[in-house]
CHARMM internal coordinates of N, CA and C (Angstrom, degrees):
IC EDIT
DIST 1 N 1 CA 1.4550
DIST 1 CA 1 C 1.5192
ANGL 1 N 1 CA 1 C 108.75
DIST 1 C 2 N 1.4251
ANGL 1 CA 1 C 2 N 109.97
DIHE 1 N 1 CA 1 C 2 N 124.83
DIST 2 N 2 CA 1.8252
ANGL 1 C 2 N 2 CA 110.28
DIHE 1 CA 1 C 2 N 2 CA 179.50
DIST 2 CA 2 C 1.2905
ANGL 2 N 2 CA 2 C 108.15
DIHE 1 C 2 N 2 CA 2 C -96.40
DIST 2 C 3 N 1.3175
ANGL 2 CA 2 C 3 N 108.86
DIHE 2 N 2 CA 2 C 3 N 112.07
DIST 3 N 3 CA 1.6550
ANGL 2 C 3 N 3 CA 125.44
DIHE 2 CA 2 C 3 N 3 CA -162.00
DIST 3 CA 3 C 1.9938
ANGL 3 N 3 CA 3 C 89.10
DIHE 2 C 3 N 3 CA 3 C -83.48
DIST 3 C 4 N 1.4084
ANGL 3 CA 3 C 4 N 105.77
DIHE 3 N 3 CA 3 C 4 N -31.26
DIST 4 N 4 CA 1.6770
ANGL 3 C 4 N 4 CA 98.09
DIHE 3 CA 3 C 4 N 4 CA -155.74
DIST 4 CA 4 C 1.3304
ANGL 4 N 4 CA 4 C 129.40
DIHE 3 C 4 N 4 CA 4 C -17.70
DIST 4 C 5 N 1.5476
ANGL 4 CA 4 C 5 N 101.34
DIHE 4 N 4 CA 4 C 5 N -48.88
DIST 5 N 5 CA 1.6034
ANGL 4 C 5 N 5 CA 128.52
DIHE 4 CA 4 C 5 N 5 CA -176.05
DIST 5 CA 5 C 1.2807
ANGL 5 N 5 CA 5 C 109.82
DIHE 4 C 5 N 5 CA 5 C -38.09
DIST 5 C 6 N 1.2658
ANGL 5 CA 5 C 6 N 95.72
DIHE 5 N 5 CA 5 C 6 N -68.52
DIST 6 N 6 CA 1.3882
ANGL 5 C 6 N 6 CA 125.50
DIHE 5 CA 5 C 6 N 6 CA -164.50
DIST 6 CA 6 C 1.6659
ANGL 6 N 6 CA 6 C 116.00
DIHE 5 C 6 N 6 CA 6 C -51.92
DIST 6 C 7 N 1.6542
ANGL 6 CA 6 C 7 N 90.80
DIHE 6 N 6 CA 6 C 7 N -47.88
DIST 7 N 7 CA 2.1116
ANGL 6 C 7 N 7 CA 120.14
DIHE 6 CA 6 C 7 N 7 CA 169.19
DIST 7 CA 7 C 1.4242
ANGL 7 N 7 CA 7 C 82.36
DIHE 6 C 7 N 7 CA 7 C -52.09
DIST 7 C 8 N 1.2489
ANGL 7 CA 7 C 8 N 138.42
DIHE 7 N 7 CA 7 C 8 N -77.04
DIST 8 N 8 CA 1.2448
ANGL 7 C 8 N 8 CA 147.33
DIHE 7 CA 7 C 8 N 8 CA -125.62
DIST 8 CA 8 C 1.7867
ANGL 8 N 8 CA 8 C 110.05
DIHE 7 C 8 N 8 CA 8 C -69.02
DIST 8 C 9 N 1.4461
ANGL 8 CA 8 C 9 N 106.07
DIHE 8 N 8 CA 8 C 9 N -62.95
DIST 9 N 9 CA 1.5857
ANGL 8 C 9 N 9 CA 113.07
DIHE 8 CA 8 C 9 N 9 CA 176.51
DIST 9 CA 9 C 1.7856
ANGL 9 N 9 CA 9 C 96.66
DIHE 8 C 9 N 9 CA 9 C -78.71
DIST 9 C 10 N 1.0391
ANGL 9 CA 9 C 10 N 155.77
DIHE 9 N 9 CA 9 C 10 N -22.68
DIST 10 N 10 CA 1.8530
ANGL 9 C 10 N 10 CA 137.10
DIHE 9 CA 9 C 10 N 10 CA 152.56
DIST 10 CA 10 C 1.2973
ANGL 10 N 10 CA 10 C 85.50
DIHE 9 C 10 N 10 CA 10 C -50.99
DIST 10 C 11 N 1.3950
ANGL 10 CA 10 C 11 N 141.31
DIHE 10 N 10 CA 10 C 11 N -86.01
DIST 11 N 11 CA 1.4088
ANGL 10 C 11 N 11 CA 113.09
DIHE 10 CA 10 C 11 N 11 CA -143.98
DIST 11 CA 11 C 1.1390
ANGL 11 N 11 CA 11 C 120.32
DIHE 10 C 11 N 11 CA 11 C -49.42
DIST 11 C 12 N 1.7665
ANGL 11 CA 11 C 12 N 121.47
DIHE 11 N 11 CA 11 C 12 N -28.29
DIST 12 N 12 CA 1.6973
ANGL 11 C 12 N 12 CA 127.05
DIHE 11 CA 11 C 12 N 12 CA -164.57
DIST 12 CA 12 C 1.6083
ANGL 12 N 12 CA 12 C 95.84
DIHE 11 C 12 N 12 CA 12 C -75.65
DIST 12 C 13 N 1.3486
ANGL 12 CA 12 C 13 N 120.14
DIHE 12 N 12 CA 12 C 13 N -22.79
DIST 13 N 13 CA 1.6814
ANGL 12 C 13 N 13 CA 121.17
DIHE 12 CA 12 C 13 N 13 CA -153.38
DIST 13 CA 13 C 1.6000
ANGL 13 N 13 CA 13 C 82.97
DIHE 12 C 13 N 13 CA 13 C -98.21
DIST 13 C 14 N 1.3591
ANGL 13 CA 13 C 14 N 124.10
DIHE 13 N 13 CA 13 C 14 N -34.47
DIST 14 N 14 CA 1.6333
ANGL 13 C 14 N 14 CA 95.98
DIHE 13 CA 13 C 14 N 14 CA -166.99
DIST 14 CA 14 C 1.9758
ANGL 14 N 14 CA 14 C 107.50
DIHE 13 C 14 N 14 CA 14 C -112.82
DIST 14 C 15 N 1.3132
ANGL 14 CA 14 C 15 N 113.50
DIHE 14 N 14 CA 14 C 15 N -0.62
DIST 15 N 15 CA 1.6867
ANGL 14 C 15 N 15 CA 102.47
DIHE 14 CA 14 C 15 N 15 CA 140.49
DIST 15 CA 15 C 1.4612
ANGL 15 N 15 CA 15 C 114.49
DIHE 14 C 15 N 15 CA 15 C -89.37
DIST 15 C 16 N 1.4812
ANGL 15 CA 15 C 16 N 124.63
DIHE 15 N 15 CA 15 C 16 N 47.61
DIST 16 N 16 CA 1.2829
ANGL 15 C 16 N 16 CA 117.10
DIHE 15 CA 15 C 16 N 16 CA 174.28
DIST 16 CA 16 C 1.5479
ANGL 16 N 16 CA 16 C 95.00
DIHE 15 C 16 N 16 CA 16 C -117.95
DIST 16 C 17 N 1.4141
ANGL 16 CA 16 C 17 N 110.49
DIHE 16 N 16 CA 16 C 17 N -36.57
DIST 17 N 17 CA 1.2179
ANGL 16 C 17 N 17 CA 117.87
DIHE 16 CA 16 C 17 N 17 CA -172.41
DIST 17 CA 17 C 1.7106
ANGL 17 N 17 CA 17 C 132.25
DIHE 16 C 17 N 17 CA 17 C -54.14
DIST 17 C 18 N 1.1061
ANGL 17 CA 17 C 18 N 142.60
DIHE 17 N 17 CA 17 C 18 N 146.44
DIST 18 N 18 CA 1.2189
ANGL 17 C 18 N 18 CA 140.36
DIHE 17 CA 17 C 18 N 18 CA 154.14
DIST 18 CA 18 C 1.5185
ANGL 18 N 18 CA 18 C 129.63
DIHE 17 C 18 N 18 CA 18 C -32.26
DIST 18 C 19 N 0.8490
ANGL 18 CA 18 C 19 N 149.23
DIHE 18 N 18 CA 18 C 19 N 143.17
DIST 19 N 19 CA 1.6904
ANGL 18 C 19 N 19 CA 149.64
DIHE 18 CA 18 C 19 N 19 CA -172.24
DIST 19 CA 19 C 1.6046
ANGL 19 N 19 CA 19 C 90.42
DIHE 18 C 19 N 19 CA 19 C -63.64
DIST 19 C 20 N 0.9898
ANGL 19 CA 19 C 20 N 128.39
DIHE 19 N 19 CA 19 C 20 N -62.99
DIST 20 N 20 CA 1.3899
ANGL 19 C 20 N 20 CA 119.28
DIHE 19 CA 19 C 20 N 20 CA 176.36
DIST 20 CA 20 C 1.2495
ANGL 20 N 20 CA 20 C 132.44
DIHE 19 C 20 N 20 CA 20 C -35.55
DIST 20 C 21 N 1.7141
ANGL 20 CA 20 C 21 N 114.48
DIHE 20 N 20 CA 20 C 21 N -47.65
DIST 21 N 21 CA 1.3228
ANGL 20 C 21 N 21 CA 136.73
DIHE 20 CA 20 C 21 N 21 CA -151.83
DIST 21 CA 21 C 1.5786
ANGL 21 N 21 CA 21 C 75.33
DIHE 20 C 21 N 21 CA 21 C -102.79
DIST 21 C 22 N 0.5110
ANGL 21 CA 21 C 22 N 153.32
DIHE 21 N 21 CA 21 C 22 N -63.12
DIST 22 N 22 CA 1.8056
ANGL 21 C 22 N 22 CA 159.95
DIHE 21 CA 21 C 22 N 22 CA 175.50
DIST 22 CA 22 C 1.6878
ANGL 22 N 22 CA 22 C 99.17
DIHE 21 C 22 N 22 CA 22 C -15.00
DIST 22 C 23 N 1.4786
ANGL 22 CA 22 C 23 N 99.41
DIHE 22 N 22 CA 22 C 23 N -80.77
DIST 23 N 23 CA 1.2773
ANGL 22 C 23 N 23 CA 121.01
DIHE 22 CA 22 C 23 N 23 CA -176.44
DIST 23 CA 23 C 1.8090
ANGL 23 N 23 CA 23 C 108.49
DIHE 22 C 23 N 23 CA 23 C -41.12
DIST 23 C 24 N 1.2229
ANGL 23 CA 23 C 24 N 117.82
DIHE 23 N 23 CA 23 C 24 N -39.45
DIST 24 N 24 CA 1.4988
ANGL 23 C 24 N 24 CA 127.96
DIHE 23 CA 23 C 24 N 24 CA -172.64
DIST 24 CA 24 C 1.2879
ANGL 24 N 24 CA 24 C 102.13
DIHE 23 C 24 N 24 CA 24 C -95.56
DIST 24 C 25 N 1.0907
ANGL 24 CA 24 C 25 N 137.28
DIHE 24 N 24 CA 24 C 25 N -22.99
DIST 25 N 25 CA 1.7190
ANGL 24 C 25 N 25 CA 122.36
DIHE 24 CA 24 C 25 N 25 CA 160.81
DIST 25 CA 25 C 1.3954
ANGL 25 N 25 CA 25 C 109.47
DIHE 24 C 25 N 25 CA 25 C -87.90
DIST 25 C 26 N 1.3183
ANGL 25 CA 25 C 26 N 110.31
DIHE 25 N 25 CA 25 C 26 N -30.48
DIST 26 N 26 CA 2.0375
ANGL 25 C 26 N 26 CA 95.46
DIHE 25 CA 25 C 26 N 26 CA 154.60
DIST 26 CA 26 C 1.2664
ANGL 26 N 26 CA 26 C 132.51
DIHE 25 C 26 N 26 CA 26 C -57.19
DIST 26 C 27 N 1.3813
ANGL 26 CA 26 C 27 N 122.72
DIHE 26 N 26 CA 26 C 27 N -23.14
DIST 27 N 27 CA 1.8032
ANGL 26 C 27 N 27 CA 138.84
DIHE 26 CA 26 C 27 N 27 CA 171.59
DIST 27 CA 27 C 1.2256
ANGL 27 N 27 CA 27 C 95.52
DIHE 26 C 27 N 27 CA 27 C -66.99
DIST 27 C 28 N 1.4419
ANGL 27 CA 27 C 28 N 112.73
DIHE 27 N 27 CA 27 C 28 N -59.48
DIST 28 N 28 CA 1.7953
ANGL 27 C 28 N 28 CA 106.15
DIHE 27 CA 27 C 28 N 28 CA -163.45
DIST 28 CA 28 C 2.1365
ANGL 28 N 28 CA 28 C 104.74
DIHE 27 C 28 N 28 CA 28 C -62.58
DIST 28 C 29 N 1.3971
ANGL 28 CA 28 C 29 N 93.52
DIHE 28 N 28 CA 28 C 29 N -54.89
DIST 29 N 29 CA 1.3473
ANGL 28 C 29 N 29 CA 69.38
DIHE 28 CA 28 C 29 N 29 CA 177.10
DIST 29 CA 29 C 1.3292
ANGL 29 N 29 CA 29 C 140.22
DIHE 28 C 29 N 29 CA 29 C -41.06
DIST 29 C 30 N 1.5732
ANGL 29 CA 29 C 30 N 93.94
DIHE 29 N 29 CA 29 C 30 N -50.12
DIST 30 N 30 CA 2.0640
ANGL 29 C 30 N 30 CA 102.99
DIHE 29 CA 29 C 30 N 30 CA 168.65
DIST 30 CA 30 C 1.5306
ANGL 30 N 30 CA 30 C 95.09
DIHE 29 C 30 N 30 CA 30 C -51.61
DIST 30 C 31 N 0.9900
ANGL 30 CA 30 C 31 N 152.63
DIHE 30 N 30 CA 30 C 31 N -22.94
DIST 31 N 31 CA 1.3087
ANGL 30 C 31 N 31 CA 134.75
DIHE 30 CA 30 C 31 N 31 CA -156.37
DIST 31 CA 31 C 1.6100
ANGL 31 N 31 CA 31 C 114.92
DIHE 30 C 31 N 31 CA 31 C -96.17
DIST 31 C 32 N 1.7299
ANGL 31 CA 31 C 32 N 102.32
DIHE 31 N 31 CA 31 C 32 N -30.77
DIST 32 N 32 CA 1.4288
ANGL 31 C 32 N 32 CA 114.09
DIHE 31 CA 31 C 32 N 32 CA 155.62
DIST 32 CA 32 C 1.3014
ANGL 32 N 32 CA 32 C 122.97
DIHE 31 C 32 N 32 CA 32 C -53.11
DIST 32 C 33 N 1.7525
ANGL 32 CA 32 C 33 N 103.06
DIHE 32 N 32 CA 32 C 33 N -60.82
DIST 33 N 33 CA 1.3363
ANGL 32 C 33 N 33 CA 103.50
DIHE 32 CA 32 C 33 N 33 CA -148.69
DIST 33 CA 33 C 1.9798
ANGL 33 N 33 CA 33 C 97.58
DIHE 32 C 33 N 33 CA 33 C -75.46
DIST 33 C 34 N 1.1844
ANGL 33 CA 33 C 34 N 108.97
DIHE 33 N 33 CA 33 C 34 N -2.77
DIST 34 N 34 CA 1.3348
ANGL 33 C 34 N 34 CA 106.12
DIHE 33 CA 33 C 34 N 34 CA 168.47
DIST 34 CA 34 C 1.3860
ANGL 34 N 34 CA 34 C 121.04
DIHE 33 C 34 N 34 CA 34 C -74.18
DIST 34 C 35 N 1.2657
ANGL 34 CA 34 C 35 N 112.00
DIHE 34 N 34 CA 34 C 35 N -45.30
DIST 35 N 35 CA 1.5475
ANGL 34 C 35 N 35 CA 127.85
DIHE 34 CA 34 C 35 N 35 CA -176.73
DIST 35 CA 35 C 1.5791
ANGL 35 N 35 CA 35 C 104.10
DIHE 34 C 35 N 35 CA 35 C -67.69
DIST 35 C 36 N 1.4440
ANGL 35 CA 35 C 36 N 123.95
DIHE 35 N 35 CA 35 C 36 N -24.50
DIST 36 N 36 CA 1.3731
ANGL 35 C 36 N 36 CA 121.70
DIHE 35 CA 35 C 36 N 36 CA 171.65
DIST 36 CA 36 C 1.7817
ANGL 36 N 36 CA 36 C 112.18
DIHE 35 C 36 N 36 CA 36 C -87.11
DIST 36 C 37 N 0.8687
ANGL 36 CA 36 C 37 N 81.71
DIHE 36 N 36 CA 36 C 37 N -42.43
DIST 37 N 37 CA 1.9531
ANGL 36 C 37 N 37 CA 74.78
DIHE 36 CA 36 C 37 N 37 CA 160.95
DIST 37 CA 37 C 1.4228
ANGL 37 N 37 CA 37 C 126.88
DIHE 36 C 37 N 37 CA 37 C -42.82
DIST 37 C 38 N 1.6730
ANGL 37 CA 37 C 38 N 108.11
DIHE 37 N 37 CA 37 C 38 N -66.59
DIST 38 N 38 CA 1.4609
ANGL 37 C 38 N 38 CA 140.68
DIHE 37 CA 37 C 38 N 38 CA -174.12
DIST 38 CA 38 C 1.6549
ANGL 38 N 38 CA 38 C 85.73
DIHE 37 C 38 N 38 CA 38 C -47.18
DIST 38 C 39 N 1.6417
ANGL 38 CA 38 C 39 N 114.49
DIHE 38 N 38 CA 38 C 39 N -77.07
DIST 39 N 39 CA 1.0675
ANGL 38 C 39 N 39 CA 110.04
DIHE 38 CA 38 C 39 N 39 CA -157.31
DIST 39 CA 39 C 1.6994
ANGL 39 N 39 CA 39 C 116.99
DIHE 38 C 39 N 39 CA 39 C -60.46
DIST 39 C 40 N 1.0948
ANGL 39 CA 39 C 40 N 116.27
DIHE 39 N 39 CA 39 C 40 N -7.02
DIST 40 N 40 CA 1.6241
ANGL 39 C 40 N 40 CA 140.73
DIHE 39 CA 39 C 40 N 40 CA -172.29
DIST 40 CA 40 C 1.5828
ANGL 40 N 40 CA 40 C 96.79
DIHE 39 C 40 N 40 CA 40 C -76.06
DIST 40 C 41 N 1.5740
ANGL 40 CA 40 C 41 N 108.29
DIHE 40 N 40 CA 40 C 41 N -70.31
DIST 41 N 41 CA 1.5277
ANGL 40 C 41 N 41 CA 126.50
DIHE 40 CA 40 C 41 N 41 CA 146.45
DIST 41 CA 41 C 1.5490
ANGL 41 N 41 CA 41 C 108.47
DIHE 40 C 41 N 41 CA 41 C 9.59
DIST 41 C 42 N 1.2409
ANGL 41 CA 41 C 42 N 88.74
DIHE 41 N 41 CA 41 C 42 N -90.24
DIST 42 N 42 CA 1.5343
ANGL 41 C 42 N 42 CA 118.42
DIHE 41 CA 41 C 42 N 42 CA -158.68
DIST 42 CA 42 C 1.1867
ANGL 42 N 42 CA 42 C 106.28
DIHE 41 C 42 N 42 CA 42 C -67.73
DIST 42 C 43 N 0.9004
ANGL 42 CA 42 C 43 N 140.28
DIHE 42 N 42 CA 42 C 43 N -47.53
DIST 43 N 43 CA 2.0883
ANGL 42 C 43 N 43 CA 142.17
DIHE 42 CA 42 C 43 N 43 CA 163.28
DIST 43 CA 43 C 1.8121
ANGL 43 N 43 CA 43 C 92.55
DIHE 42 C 43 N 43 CA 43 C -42.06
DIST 43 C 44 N 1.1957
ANGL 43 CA 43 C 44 N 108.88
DIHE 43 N 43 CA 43 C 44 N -67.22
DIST 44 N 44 CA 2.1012
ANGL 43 C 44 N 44 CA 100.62
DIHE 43 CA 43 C 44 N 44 CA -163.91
DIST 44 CA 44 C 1.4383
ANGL 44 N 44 CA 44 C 90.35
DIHE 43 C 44 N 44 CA 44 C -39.63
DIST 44 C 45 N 1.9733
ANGL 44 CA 44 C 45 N 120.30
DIHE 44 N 44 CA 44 C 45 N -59.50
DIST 45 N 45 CA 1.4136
ANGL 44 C 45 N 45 CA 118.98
DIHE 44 CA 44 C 45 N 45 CA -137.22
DIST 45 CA 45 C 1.8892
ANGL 45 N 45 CA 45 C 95.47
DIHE 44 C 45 N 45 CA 45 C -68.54
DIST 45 C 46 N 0.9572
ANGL 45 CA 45 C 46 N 101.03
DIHE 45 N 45 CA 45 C 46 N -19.36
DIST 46 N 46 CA 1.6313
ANGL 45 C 46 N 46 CA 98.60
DIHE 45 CA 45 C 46 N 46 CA 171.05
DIST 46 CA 46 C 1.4133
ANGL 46 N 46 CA 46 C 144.59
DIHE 45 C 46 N 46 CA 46 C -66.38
DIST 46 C 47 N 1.3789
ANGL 46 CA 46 C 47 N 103.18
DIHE 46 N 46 CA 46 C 47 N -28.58
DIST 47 N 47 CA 1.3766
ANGL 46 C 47 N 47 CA 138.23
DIHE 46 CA 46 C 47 N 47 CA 169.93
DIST 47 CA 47 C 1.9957
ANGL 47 N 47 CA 47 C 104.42
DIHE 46 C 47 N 47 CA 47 C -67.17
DIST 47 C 48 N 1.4230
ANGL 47 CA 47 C 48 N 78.98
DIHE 47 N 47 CA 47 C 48 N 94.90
DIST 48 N 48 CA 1.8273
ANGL 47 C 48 N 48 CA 97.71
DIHE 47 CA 47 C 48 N 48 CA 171.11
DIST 48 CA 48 C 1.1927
ANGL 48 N 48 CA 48 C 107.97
DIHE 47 C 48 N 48 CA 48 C -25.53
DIST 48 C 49 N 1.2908
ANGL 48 CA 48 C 49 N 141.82
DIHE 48 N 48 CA 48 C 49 N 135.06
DIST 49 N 49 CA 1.1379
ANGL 48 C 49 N 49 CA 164.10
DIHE 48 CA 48 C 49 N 49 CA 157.86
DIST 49 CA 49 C 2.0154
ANGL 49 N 49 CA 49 C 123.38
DIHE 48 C 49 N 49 CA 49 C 65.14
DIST 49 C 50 N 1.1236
ANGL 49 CA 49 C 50 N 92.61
DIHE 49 N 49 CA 49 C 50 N 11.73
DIST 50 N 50 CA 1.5843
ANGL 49 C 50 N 50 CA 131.10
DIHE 49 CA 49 C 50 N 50 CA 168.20
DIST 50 CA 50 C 1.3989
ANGL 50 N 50 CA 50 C 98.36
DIHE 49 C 50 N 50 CA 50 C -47.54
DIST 50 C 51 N 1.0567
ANGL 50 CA 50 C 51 N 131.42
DIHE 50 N 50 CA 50 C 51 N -83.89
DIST 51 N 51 CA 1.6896
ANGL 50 C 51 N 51 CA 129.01
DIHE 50 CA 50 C 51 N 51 CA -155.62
DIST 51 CA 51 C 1.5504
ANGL 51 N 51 CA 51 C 94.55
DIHE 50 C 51 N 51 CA 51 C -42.38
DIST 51 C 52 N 1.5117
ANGL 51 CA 51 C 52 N 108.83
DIHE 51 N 51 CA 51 C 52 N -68.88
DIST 52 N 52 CA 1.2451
ANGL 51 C 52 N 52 CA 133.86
DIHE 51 CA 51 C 52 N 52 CA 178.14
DIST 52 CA 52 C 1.8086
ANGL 52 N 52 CA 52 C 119.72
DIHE 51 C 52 N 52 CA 52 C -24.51
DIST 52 C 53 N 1.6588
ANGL 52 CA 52 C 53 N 107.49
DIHE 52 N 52 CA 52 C 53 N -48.05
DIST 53 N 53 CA 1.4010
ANGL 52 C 53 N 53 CA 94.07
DIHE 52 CA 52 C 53 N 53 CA -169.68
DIST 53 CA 53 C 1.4793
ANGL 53 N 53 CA 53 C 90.61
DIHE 52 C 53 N 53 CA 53 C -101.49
DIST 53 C 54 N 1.7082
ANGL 53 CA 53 C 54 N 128.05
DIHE 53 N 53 CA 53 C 54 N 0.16
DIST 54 N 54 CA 1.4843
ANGL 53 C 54 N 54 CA 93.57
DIHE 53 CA 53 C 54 N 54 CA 156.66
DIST 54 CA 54 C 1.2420
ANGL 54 N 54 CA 54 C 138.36
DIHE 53 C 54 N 54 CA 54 C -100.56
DIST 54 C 55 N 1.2414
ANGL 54 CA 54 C 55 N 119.64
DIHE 54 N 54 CA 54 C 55 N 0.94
DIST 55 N 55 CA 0.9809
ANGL 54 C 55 N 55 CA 127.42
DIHE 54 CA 54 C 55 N 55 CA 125.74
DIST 55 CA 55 C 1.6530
ANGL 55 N 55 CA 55 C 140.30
DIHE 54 C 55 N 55 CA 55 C -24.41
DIST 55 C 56 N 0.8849
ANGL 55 CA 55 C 56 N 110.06
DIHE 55 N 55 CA 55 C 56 N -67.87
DIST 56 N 56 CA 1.5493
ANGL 55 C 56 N 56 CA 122.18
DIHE 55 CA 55 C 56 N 56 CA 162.99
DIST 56 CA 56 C 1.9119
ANGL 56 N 56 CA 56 C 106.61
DIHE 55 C 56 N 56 CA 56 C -58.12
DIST 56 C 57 N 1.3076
ANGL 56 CA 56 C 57 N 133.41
DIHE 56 N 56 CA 56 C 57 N -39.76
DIST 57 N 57 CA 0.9307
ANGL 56 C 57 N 57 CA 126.37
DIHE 56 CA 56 C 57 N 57 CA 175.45
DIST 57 CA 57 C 1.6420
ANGL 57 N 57 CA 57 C 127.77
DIHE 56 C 57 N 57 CA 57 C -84.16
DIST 57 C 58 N 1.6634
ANGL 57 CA 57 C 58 N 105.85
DIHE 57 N 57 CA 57 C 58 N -9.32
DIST 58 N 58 CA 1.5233
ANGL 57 C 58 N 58 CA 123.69
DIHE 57 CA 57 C 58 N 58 CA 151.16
DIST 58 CA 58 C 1.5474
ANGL 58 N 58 CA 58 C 120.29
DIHE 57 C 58 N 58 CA 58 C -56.80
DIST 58 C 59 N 1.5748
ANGL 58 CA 58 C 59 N 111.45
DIHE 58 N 58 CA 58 C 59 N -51.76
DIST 59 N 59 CA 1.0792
ANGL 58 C 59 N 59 CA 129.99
DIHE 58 CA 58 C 59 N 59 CA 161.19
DIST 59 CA 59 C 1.7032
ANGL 59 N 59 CA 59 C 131.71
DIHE 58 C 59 N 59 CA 59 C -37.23
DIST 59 C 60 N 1.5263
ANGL 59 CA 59 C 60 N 88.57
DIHE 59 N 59 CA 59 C 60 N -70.77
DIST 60 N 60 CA 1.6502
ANGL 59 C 60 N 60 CA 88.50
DIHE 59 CA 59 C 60 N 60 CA 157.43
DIST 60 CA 60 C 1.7347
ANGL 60 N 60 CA 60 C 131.47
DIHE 59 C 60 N 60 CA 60 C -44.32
DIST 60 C 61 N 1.2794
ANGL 60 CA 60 C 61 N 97.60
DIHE 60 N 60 CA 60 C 61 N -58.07
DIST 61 N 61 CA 1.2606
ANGL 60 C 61 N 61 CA 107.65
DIHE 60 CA 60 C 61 N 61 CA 177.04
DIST 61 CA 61 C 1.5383
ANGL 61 N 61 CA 61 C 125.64
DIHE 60 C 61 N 61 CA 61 C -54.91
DIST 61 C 62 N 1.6348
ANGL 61 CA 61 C 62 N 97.72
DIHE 61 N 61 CA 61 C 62 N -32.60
DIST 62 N 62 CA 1.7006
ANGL 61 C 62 N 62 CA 96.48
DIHE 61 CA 61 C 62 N 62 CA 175.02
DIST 62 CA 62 C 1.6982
ANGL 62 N 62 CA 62 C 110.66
DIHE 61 C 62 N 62 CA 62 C -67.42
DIST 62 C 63 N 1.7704
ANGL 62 CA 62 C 63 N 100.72
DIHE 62 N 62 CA 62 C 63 N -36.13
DIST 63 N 63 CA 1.6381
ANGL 62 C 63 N 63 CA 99.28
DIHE 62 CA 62 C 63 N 63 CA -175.10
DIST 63 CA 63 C 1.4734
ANGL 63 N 63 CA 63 C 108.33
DIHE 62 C 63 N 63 CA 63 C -73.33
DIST 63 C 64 N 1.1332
ANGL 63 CA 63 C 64 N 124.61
DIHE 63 N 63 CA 63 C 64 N 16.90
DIST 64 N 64 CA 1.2397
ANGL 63 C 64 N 64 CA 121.94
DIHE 63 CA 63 C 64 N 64 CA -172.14
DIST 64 CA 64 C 2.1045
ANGL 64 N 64 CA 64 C 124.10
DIHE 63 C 64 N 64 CA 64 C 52.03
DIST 64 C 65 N 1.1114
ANGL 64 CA 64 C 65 N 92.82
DIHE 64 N 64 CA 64 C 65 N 30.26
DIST 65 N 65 CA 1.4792
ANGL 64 C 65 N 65 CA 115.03
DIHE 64 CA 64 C 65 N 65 CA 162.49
DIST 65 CA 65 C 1.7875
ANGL 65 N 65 CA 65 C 111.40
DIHE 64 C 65 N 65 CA 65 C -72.85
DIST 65 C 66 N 0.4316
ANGL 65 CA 65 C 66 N 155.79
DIHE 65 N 65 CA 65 C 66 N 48.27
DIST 66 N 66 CA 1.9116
ANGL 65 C 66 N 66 CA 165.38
DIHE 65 CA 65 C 66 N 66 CA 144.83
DIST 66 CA 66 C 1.0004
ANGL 66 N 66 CA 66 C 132.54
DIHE 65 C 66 N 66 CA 66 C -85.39
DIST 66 C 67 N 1.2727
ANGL 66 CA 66 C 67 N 133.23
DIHE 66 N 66 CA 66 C 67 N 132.03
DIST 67 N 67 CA 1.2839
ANGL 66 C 67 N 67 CA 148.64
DIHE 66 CA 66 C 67 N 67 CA -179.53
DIST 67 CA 67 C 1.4196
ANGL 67 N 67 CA 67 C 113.45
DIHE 66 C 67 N 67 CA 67 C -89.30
DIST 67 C 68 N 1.4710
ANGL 67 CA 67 C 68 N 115.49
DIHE 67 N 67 CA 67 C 68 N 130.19
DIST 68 N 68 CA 1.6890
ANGL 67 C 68 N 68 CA 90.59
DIHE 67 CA 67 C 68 N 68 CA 177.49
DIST 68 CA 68 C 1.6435
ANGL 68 N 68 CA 68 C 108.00
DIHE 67 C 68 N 68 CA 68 C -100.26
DIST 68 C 69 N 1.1681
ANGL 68 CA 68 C 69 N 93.59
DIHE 68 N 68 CA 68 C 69 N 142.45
DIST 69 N 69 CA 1.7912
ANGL 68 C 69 N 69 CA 91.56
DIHE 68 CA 68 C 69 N 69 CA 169.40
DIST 69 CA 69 C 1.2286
ANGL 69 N 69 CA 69 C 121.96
DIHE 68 C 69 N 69 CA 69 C -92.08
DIST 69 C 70 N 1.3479
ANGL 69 CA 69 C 70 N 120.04
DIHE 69 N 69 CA 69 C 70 N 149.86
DIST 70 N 70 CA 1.3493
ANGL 69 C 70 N 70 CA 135.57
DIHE 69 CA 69 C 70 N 70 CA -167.65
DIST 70 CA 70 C 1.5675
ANGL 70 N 70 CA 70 C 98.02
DIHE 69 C 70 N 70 CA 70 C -119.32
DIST 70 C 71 N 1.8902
ANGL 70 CA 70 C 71 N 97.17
DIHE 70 N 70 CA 70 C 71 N 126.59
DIST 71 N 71 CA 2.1652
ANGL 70 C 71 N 71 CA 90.95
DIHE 70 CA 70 C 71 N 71 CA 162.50
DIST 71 CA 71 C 1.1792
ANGL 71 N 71 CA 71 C 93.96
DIHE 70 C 71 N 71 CA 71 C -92.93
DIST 71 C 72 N 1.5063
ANGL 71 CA 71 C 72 N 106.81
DIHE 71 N 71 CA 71 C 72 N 149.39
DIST 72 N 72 CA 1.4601
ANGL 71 C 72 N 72 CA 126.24
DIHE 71 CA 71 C 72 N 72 CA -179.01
DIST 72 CA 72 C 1.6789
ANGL 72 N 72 CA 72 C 103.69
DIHE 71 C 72 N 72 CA 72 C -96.04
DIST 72 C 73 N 1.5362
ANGL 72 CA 72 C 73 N 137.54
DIHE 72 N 72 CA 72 C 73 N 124.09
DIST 73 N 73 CA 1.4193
ANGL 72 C 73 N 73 CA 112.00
DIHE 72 CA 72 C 73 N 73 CA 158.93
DIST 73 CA 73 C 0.9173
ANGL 73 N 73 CA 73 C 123.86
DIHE 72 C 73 N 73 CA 73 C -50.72
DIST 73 C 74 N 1.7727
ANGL 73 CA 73 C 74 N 128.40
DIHE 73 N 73 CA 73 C 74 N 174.63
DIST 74 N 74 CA 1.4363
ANGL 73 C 74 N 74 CA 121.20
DIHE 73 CA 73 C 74 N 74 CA -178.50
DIST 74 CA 74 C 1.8256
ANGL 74 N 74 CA 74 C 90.10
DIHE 73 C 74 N 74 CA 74 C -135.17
END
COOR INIT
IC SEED 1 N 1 CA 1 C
IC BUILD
């Protein structure tokens, strides 16, 4: 999906704005990009046995159990 456009006229709409009006379409955004997290959140914590294996994979990682991955060129 090519967001550019979209990047392109928000930036024209919010250096158009007032320092004020600025400041209050910067809140809302934080207010999105929070609510897309949360809800981001909330899909993993749903996923059967999820808490559980990350947990266990925090674990690993603290004991230094990890594999490193390598990208291969193609």
């Amino acid at each position: 999906m090519n967001d550019r456009p979209t990047l392109t006229e928000a930036e024209s709409r919010l250096r158009s704005l007032s320092p004020e009006r600025l400041r209050v379409a910067n809140d809302f955004l934080a207010y999105l990009q929070e609510r897309e997290e949360s809800e981001a959140t909330a899909e993993l914590l749903s996923i059967p046995g999820f808490q559980e294996a990350f947990q266990r994979a925090i674990e690993q990682a603290d004991a230094g159990e990890v594999v490193r991955l390598e990208r291969r060129e193609t």
